[in-house]
C-alpha distance (Angstrom), angle and dihedral (degrees) to the residues before:
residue distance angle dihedral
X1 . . .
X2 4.15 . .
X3 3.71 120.1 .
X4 3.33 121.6 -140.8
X5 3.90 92.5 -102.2
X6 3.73 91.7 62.6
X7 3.77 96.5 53.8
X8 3.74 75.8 50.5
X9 3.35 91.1 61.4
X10 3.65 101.4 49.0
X11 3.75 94.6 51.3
X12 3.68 86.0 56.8
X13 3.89 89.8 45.8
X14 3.70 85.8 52.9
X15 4.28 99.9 42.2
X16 3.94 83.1 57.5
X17 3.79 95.5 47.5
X18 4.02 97.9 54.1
X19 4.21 93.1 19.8
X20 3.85 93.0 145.0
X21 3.88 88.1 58.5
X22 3.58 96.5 51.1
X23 3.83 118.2 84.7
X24 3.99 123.0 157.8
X25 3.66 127.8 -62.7
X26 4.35 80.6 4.8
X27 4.12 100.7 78.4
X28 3.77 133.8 105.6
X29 3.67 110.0 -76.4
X30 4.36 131.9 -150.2
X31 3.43 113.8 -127.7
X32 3.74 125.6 173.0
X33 3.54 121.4 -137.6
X34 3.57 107.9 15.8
X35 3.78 118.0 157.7
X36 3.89 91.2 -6.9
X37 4.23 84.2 -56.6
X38 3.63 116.1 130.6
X39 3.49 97.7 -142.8
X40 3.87 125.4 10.1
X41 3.83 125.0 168.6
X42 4.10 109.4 -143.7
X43 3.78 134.0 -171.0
X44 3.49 122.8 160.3
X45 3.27 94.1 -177.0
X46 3.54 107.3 61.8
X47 3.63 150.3 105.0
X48 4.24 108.2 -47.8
X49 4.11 108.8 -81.0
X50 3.65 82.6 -10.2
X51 4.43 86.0 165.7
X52 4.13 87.5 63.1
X53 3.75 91.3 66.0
X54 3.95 127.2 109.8
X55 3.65 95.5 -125.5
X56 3.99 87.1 -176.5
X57 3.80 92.0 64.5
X58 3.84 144.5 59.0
X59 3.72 111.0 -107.5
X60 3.57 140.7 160.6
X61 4.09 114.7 -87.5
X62 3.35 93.2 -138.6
X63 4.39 101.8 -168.3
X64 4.33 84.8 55.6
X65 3.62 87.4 44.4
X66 3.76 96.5 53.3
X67 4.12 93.7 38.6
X68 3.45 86.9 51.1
X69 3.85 103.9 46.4
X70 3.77 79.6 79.4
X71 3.43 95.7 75.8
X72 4.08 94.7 35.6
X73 3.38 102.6 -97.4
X74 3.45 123.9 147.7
X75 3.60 134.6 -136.9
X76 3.76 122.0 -19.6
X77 3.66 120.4 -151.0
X78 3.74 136.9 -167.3
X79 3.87 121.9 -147.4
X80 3.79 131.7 -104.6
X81 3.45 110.7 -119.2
X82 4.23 140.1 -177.0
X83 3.59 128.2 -93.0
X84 3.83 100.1 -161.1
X85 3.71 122.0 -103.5
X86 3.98 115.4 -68.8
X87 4.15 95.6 19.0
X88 3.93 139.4 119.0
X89 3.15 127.7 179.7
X90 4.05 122.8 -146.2
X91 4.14 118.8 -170.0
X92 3.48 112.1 -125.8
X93 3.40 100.6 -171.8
X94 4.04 140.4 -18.4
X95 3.77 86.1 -76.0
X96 4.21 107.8 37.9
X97 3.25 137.1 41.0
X98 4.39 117.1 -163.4
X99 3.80 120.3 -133.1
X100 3.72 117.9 -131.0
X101 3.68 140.3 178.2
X102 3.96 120.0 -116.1
């Protein structure tokens, strides 16, 4: 079973990995219960397939890295960050990943 404060934990995980695309009242959200889920993390409005991403690892954002190719900058990358001990997480969809114990 996750508590409450794990799903916490993962929403934080995942503000930090896309940070640049989250902006008030517009970032992912915890809800419990959605679809049958316990916990799922939503947000329609971010970055493209945003739920296929390996949040543990350091890969290349690939929307900043095409906006700024404009302006001759090179690769953009976005961090790898820490699901707490005893998680996965499983998209759901193109805008939610569910939070599940190991």
């Amino acid at each position: 079973m996750i508590t409450k404060t794990q799903a916490e934990l993962v929403l934080a995980a995942v503000t930090r990995k896309f940070s640049p695309y989250v902006e008030p009242g517009f970032g992912p959200t915890l809800l419990s219960d959605f679809d049958g889920r316990p916990w799922t993390i939503v947000w329609e409005e971010g970055p493209y397939e945003w739920p296929f991403a390996q949040l543990d690892a350091k890969t290349v954002d690939e929307e900043l890295t095409a906006e700024a190719a404009e302006y001759g900058a090179g690769l953009i990358f976005s961090p790898a960050v820490t699901l707490p001990p005893g998680v996965w997480v499983e998209p759901v969809n193109h805008y939610s990943i569910a939070v599940y114990p190991k």
